[in-house]
PALUM-788618 format. One record per residue: residue in one letter; y, z, x of N, C-alpha, C in turn. Coordinates in pm, whole numbers, padded with zeros to 5 digits, always signed. Atoms other than C-alpha are relative to their C-alpha. Example, Ala and Ser with C-alpha at 12.3 -4.5 7.8 and 13.67 -1.06 7.14 Angstrom:
a-00119+00000+00089-00450+00780+01230+00120+00000+00090 s-00119-00006-00082-00106+00714+01367+00109+00073-00077 
This chain:
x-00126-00064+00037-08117-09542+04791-00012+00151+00024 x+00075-00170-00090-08055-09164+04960+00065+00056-00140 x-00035-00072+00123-08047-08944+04679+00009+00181+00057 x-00026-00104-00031-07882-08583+04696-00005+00069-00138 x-00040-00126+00169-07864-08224+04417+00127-00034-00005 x-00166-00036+00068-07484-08263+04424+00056-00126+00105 x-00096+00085-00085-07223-08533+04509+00131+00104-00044 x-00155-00096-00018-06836-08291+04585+00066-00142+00009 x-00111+00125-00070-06573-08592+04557+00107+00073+00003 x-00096-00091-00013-06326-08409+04715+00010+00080+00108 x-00006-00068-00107-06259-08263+05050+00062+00119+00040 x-00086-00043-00028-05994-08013+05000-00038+00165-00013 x+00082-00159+00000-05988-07630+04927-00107-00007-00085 x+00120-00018+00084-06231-07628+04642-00116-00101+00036 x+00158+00087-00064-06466-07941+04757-00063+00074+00071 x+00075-00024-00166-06524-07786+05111-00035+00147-00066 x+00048-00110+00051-06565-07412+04939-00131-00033-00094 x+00117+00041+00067-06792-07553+04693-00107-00025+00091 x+00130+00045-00115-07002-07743+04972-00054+00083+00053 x+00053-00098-00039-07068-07457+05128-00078+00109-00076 x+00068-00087+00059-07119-07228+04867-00111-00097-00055 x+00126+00039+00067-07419-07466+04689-00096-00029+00108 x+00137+00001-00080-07558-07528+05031-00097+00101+00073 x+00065-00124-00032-07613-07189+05082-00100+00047-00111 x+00095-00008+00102-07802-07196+04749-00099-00050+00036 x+00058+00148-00066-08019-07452+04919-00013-00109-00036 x+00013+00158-00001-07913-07784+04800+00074-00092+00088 x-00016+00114-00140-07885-08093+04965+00176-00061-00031 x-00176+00000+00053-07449-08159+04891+00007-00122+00113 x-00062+00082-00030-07279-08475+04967+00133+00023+00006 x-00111-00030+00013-06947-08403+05001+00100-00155+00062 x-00079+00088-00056-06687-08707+05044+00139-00033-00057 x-00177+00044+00032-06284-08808+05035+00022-00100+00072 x-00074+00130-00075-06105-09099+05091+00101+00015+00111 x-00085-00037-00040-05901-08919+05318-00085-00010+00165 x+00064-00059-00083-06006-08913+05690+00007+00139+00080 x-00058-00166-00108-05858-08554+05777-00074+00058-00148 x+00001-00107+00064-05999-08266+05619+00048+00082-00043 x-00092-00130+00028-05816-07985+05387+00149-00060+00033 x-00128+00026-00040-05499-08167+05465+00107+00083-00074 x-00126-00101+00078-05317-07926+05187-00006+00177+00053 x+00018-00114-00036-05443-07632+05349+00067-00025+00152 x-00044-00014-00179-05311-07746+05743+00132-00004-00078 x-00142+00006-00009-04959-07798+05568+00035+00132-00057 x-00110-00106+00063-04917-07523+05368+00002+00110+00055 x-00015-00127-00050-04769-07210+05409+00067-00007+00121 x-00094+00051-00155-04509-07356+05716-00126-00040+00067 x+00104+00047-00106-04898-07446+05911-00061+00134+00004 x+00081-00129-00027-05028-07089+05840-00075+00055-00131 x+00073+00013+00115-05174-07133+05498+00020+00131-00084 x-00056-00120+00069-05078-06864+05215-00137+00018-00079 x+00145+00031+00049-05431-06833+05142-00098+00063-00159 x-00005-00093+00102-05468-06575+04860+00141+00095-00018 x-00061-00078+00065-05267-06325+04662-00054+00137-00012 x+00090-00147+00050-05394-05933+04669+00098+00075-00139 x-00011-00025+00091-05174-05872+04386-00049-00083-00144 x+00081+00133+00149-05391-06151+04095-00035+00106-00072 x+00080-00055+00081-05470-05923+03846-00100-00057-00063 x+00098+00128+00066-05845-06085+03726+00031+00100-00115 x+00054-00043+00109-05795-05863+03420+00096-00124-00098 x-00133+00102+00067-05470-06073+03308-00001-00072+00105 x-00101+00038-00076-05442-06322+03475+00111-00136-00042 x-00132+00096+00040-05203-06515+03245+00162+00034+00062 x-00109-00043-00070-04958-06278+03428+00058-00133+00133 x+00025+00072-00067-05016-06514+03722-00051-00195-00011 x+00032+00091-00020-05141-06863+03577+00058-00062-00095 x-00045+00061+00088-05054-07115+03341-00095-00124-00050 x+00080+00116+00068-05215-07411+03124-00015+00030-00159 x+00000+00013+00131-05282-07435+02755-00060+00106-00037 x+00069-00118-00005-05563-07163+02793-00012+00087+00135 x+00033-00085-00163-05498-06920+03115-00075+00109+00000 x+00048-00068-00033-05733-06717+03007-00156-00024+00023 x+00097+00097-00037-05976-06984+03099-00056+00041+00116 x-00009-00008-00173-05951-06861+03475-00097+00134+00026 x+00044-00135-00020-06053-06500+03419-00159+00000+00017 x+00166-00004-00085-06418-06549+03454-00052-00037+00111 x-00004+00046-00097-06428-06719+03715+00108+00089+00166 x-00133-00098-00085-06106-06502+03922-00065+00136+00003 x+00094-00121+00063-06321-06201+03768-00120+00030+00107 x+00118+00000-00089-06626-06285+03973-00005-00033+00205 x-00057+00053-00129-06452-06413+04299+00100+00041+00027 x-00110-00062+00005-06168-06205+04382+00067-00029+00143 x-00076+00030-00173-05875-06225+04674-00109+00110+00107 x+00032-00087-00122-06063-05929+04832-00190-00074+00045 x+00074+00098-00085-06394-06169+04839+00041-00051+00076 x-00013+00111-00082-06232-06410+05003+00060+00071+00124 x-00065-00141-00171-06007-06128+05276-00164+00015+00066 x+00146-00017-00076-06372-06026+05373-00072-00141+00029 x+00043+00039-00089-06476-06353+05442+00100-00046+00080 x-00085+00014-00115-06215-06440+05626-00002+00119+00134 x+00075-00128-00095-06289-06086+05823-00094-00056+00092 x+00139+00041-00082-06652-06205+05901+00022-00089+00051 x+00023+00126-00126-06519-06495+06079+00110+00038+00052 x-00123-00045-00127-06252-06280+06272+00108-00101-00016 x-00100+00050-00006-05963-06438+06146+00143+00083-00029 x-00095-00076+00016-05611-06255+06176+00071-00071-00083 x-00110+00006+00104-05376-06249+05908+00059+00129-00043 x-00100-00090+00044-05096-06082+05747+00079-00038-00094 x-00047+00030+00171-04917-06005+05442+00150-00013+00021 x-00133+00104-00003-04581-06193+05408+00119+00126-00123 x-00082+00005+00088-04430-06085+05086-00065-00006-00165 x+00106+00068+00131-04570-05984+04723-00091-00051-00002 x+00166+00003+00034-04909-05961+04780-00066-00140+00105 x+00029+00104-00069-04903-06306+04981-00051-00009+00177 x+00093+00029-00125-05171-06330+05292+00058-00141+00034 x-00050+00099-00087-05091-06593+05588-00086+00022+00104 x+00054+00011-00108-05327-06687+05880+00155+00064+00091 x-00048-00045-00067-05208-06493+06180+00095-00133+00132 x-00054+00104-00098-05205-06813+06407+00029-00145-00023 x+00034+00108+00051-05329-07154+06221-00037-00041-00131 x+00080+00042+00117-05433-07300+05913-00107-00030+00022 x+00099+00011-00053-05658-07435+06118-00113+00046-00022 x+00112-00085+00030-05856-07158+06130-00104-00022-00114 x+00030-00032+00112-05906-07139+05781-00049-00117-00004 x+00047+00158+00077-06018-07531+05732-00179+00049+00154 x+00078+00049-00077-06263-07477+06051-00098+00134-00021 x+00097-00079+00074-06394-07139+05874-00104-00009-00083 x+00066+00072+00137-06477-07334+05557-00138-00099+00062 x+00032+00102-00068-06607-07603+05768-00177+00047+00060 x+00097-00025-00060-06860-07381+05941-00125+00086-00125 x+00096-00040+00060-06946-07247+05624-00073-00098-00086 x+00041+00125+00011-07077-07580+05515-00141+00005+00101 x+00141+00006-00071-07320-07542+05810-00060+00065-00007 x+00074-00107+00016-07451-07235+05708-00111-00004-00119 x+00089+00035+00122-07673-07371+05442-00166+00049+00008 x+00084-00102+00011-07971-07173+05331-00142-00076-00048 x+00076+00020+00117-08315-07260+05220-00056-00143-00012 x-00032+00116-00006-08291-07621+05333+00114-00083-00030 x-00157+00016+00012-07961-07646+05226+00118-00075+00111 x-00078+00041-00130-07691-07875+05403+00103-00079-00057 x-00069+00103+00002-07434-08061+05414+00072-00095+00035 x-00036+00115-00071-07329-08398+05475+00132-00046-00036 x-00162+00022+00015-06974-08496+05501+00033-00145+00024 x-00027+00148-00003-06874-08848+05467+00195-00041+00029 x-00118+00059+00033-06495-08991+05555+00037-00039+00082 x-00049-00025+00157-06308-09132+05495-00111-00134-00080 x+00125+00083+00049-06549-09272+05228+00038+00010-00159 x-00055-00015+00092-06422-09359+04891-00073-00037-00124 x+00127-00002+00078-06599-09306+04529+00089-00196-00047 x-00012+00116+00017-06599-09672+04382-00021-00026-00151 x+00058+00005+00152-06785-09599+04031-00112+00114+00006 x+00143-00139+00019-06992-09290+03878-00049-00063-00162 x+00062+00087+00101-07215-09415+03606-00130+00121-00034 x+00018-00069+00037-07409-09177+03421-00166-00056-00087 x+00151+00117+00021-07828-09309+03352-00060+00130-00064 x+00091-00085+00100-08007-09136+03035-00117-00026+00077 x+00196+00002+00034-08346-09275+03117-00006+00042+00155 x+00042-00071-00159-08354-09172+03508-00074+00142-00018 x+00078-00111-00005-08545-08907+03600+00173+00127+00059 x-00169-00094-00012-08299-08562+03593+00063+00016+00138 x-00047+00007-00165-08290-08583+03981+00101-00089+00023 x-00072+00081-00038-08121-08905+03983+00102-00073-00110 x-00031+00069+00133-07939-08940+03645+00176-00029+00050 x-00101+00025-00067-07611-08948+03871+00012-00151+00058 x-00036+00113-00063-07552-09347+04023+00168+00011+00080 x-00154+00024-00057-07241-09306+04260+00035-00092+00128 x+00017+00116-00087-07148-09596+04422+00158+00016+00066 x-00099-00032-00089-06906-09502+04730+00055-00133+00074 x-00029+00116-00078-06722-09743+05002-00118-00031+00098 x+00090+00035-00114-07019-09664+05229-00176-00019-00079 x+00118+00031+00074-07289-09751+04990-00043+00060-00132 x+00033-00108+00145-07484-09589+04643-00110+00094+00072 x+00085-00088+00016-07629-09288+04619-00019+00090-00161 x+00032-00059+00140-07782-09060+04332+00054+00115-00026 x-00033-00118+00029-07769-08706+04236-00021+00041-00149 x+00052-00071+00170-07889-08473+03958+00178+00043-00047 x-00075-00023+00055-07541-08354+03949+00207-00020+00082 x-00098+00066-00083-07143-08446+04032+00137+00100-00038 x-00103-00126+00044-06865-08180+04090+00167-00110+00052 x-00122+00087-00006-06501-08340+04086+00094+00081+00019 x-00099-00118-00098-06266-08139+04319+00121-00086+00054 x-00087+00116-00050-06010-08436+04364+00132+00092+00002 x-00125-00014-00001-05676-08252+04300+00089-00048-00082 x-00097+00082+00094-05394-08334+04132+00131-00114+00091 x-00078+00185-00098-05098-08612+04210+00103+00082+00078 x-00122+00033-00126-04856-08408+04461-00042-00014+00100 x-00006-00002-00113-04767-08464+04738-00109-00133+00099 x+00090+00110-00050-04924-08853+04766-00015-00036+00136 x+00010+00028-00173-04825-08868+05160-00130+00043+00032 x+00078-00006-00085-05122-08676+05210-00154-00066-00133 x+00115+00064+00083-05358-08877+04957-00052+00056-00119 x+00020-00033+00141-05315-08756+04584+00002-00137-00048 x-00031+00085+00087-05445-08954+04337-00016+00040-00129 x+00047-00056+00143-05532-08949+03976-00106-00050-00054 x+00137+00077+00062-05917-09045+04002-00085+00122-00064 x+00074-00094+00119-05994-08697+03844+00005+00009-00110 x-00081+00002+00121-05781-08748+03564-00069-00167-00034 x+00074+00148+00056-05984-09139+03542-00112+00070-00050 x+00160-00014+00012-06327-09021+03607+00005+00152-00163 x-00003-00054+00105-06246-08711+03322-00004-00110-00158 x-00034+00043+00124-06123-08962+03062-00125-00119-00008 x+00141+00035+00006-06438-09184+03167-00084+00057-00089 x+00119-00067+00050-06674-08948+03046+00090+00108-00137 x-00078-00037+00125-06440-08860+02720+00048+00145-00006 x-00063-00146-00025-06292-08509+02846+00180-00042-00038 x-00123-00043+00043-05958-08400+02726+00106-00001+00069 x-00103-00048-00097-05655-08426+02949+00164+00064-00083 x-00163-00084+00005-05317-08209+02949+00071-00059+00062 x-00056+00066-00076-05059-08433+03071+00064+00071+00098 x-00039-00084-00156-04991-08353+03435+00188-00053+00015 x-00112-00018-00063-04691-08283+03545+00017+00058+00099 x-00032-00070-00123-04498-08176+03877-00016+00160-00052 x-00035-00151-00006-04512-07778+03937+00059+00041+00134 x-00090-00049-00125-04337-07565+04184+00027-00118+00053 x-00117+00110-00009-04065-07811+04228+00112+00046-00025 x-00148-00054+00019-03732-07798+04301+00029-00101-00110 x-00021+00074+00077-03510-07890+04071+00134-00111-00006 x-00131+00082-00042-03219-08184+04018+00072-00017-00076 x-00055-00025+00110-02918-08213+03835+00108-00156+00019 x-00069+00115+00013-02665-08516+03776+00093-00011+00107 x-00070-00055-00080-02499-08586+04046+00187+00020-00003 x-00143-00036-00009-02146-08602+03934+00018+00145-00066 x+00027-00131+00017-02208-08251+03737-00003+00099+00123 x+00053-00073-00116-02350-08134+04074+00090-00001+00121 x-00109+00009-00118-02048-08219+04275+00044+00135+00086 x-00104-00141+00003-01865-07884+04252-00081+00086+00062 x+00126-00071+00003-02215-07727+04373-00025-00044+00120 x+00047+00062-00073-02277-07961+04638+00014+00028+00146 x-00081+00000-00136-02063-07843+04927-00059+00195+00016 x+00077-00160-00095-02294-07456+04942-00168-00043-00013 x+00146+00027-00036-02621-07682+05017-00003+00066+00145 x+00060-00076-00104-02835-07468+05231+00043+00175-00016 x-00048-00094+00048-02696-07185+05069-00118+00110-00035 x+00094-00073+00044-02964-06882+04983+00025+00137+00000 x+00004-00147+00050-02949-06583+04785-00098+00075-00143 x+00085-00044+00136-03151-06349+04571+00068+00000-00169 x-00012+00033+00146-03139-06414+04173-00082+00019-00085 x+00108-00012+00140-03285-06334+03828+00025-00114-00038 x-00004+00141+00085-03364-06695+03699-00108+00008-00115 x+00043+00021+00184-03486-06766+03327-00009-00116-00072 x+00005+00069+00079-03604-07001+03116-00096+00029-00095 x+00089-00020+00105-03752-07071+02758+00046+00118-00073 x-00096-00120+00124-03698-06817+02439-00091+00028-00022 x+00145-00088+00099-03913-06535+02294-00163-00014+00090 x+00077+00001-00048-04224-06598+02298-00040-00101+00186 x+00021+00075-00136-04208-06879+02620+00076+00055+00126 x-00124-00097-00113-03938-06660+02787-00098+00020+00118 x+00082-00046-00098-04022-06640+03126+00119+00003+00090 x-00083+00004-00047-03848-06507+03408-00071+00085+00182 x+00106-00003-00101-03897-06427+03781+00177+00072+00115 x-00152-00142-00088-03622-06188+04059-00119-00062+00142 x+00042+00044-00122-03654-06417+04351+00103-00095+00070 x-00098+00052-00060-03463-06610+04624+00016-00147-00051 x-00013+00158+00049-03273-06957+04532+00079-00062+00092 x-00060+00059-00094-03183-07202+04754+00133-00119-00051 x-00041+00147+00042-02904-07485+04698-00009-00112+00056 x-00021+00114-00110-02906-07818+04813+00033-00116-00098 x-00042+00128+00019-02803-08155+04800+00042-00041-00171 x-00036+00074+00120-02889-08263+04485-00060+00106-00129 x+00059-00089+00111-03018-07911+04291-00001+00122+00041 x+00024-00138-00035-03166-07599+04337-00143-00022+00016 x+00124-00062-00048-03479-07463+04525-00019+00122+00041 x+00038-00146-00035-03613-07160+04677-00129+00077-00071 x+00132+00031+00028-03910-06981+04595-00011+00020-00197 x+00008+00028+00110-03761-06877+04259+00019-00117-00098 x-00044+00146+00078-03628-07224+04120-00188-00063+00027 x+00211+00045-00037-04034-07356+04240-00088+00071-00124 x+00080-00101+00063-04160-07062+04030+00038-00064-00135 x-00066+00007+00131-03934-07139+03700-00076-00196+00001 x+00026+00189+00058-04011-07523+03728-00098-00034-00076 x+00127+00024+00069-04390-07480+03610+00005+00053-00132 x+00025+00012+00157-04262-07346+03274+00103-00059-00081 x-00159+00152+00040-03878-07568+03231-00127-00073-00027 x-00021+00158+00141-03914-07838+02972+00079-00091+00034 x-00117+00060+00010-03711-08089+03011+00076-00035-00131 x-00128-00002+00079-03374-08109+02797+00016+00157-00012 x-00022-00108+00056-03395-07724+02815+00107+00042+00138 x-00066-00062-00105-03227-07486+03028-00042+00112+00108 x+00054-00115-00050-03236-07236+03309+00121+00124+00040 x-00066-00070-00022-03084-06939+03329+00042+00109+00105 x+00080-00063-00098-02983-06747+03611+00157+00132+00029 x-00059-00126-00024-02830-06386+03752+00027+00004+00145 x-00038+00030-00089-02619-06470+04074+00003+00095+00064 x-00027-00134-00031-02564-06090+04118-00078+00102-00050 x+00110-00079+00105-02858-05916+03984-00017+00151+00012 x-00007-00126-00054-02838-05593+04163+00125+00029-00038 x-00137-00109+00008-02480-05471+04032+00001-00038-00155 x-00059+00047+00165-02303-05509+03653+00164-00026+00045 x-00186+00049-00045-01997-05784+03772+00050+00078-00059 x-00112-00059+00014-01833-05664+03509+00093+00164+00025 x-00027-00143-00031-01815-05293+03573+00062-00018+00156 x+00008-00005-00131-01790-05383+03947+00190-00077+00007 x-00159+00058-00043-01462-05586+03943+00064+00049-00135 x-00117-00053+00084-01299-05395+03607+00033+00125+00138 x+00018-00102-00104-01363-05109+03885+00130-00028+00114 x-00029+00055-00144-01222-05316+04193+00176+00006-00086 x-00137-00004+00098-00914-05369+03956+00090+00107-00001 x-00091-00095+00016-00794-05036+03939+00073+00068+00177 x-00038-00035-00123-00752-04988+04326+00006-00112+00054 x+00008+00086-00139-00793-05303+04532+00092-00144+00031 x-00098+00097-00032-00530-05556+04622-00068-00156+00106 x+00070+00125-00053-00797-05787+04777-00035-00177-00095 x+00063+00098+00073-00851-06173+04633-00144+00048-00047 x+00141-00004+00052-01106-06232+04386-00128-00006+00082 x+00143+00034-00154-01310-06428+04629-00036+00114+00073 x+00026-00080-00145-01271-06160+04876-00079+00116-00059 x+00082-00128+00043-01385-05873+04632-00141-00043-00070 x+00150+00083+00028-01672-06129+04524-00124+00060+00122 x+00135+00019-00128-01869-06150+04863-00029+00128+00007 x+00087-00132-00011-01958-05785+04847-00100+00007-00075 x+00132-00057+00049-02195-05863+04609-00099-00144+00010 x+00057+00090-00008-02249-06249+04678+00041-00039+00105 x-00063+00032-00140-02242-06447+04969+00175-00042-00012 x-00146+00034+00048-01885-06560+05040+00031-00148-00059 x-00049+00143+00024-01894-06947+05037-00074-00045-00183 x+00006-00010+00096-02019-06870+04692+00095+00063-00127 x-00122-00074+00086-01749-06629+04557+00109-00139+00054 x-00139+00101-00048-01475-06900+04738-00081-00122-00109 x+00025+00124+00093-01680-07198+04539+00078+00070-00139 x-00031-00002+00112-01671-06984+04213+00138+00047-00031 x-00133-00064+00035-01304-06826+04241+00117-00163-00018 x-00113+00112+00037-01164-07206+04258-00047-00060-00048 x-00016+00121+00112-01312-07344+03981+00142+00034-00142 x-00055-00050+00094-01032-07145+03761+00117+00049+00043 x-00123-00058-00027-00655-07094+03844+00009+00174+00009 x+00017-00118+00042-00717-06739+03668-00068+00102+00107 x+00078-00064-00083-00953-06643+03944+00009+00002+00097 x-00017+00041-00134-00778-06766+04248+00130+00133+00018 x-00112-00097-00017-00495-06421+04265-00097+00144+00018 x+00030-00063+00009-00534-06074+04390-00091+00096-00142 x+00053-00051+00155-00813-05873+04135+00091+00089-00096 x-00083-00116+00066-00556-05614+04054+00110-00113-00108 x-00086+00062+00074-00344-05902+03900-00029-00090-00136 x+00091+00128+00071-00630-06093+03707+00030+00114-00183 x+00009-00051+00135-00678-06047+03300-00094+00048+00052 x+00163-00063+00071-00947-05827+03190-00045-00122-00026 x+00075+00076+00049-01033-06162+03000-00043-00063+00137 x+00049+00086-00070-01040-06361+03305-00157+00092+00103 x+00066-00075-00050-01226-06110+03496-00200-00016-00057 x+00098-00034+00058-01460-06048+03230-00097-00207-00007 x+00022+00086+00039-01509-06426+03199-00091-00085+00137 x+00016+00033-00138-01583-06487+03569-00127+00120+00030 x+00128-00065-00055-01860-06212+03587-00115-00051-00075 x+00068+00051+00119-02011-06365+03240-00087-00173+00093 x+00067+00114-00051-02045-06692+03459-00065+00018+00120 x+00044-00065-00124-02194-06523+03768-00116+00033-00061 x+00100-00097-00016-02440-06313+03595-00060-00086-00151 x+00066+00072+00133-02529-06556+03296+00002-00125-00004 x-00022+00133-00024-02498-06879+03445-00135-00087-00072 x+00112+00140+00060-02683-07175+03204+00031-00093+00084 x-00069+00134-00057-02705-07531+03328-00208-00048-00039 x+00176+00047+00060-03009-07757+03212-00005-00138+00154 x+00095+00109-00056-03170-07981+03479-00008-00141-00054 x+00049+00198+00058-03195-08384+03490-00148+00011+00024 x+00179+00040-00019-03531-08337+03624-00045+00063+00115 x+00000-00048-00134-03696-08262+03940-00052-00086+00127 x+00057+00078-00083-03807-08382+04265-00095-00065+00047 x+00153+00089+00021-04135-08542+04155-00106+00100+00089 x+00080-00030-00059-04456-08517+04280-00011-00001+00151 x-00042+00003-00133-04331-08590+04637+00007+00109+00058 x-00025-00085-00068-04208-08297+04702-00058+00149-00159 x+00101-00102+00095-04423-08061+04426-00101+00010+00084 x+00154-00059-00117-04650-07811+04584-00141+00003-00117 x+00109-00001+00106-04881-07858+04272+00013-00057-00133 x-00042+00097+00090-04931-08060+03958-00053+00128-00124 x+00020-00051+00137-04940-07860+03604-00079-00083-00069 x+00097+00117+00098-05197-08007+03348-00097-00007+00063 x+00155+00039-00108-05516-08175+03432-00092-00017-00132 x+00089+00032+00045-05846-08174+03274+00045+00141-00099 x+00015-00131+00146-05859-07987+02910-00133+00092-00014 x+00126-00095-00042-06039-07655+02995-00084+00040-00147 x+00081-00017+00127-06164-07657+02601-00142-00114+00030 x+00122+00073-00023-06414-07917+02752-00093+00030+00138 x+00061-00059-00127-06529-07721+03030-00053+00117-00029 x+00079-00137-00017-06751-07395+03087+00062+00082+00086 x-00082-00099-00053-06539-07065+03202-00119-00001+00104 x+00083-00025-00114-06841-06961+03368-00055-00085+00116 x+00088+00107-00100-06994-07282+03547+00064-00148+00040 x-00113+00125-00035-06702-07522+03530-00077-00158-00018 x+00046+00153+00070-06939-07797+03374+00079-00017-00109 x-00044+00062+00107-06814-08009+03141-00104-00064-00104 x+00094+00032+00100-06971-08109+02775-00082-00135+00066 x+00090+00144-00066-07097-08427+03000-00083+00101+00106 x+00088-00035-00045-07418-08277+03129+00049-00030+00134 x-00033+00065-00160-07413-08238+03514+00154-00040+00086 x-00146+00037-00066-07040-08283+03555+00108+00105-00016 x-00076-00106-00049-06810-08020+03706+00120+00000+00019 x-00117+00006-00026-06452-07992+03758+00045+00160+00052 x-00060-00121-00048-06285-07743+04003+00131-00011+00070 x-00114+00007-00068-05968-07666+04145+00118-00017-00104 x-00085+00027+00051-05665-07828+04088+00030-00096-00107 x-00002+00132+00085-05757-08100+03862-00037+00058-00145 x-00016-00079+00093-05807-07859+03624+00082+00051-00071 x-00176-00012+00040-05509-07764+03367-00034+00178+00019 x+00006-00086-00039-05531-07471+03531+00119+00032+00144 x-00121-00012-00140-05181-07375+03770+00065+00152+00015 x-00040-00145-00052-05116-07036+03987+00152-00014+00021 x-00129-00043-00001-04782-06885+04027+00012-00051+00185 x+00004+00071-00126-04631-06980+04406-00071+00130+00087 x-00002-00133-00050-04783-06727+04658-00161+00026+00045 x+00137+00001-00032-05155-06794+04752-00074+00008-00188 x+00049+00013+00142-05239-06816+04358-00108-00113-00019 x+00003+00145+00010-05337-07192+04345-00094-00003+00098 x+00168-00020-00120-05588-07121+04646-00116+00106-00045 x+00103-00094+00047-05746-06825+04494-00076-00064-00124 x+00102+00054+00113-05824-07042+04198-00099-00099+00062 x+00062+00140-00049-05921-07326+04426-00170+00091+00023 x+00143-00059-00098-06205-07064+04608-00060+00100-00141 x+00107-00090+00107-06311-06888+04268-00057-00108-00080 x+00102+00148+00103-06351-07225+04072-00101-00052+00055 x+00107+00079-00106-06561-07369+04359-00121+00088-00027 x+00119-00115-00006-06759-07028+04377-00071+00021-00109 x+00022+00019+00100-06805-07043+04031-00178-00106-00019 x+00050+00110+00004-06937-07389+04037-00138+00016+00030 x+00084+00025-00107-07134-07375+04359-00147+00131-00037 x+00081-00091+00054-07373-07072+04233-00062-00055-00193 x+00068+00066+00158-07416-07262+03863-00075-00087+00041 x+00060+00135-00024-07544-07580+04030-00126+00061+00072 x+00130-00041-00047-07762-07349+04250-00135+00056-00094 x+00101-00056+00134-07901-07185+03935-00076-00111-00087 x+00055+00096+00068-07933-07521+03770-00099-00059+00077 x+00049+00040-00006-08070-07699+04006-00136-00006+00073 x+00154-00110-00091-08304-07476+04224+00012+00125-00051 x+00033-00133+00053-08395-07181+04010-00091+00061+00064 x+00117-00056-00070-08550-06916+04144-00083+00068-00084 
């Protein structure tokens, strides 16, 4: 039976970062997924140009940026591994990129790149260090042996046979986006070995609303404009000044994605159609000079097929502005710039760029991402650990790994 220091189940950003970083420690790393493509969340995202980090993460806060039961779980780990680690290595392997938007980095040409960067840093293993990549090759059972010797107290019995290991890092992911092979064997193998879970849920997700409610809404899909959106009270208040898209059956864009990871369901979201002016000042204003329809004195501050939706939901709002009440006026900027409406739900894990929840980081180590089960690691996304949209969610992926991959080297080849 071939026995290895580390089995990675998990191929994706944090597996393949991990693999590399522990084989540069010099251990011997197994790395395997049931998947036969590599990084498959890293070739899709980001349109095919991967949003790879964030240079605005503050590691001092970074609850500013993350979310889970404890986000300040992350900071040791974000602390020690920062976006500008990871910019420099991306440097040393001459890869072009550029900054998008709010701090958000993008390969210049490929995602590619970035999976065949990782890839090579896997071969760079130090010391005797290496690693072997298996797929697609799927775990089957991990079984956990007191009386073994500490080398082999690991038993993991894959599709392509058993092997051992002193120790087993669990980089699986969470459940979106099952087309490209989410499952929930991190969230098994955790509750296996009696760890804590946070029930997962979709994140950055659009959202959906009833569809006979949604009628009146339905006919400015594809629609996109900037907005202050809001949800939650007081202390959960959270809020985010970003673009929203409409469609079909809801709202998306990158702010409705952003708001979804802290919506509740039965609550509401709130949002500012016109965030840059004060309607009401703007059309009591328009009032005293302008003989133009509502609609028409609308689109100066919103698109038009948005002022024409909202000027005919209301008799009151369909006549030159100079002719309207004050009340109506006032009543028609109130629903523009303070619009509620609560959500049926959202568009699942299908179309979620990330799952909220995961493994309960009160049973894990900030610093080394073991868990109270000797020898057993959790990194990434399977962790109730979730970044804001924007290269966030990758920077945790490559600091949790880095984390990891330097504890296991310490554990298991000290120098």
């Amino acid at each position: 039976m071939k026995s290895f220091d580390v089995v990675i189940v998990g191929a994706g950003a944090a597996g393949l970062f991990c693999a590399g970083v522990a084989a540069q420690q010099g251990l011997q790393v197994l790395l395997l997924d049931h998947s036969d493509k590599v990084a498959e969340k890293i070739r899709i995202s980001g349109g095919g140009r991967s949003n790879f980090t964030n240079r605005e993460l503050d590691v001092r806060a970074p609850h500013k940026h993350f979310l889970g039961n404890n986000p300040q779980f992350c900071r040791s780990a974000l602390s020690r591994y920062t976006p500008q680690d990871f910019i420099a290595l991306v440097q040393r392997h001459n890869i072009p990129f550029h900054e998008k938007h709010k701090g958000q980095l993008f390969c210049d040409r490929s995602a590619e790149d970035l999976i065949q960067m990782l890839l090579r840093e896997c071969d760079a293993g130090a010391n005797g260090g290496s690693v072997t990549r298996l797929q697609p090759c799927s775990l089957k059972a991990l079984r956990f042996r007191d009386a073994a010797p500490l080398s082999e107290r690991y038993e993991v019995d894959t599709s392509l046979g058993t092997v051992t290991a002193q120790a087993v890092v669990v980089a699986t992911g969470g459940l979106s986006i099952p087309k490209i092979g989410a499952t929930d064997l991190g969230y098994r193998l955790a509750q296996q070995f009696g760890l804590g879970l946070v029930e997962p849920r979709p994140g950055l997700v659009p959202l959906t609303f009833d569809g006979e409610a949604w009628a009146p809404y339905a006919q400015l899909s594809g629609l996109s404009l900037p907005v202050k959106i809001e949800t939650g009270s007081k202390k959960t208040l959270q809020s985010f000044d970003e673009d929203l898209l409409f469609t079909h059956r809801g709202l998306s864009g990158p702010g409705v994605l952003q708001i979804s990871s802290y919506w509740q369901v039965g609550t509401d979201i709130r949002l500012n159609l016109a965030p840059e002016v004060d309607l009401q000042d703007a059309l009591m204003a328009a009032k005293q000079h302008s003989k133009k329809r509502i609609a028409n004195e609308l689109a100066a501050w919103v698109p038009s097929r948005l002022a024409d939706a909202w000027a005919s939901q209301d008799a009151a709002w369909q006549r030159p502005v100079i002719e309207a009440s004050d009340k109506a006026l006032t009543q028609l900027a109130e629903r523009l710039s303070r619009w509620s409406l609560t959500p049926t739900g959202s568009e699942g894990y299908k179309k979620a760029e990330v799952t909220v929840g995961g493994v309960d980081t009160r049973d894990l180590s900030q610093q080394t991402m073991e868990s109270k089960q000797s020898g057993l690691y959790f990194i990434g996304e399977v962790v109730d650990i979730t970044g804001w949209l924007g290269g966030y969610n990758f920077q945790w992926a490559w600091a949790s790994a880095h984390a990891c991959g330097l504890a296991l080297g310490a554990a298991i080849r000290p120098s």
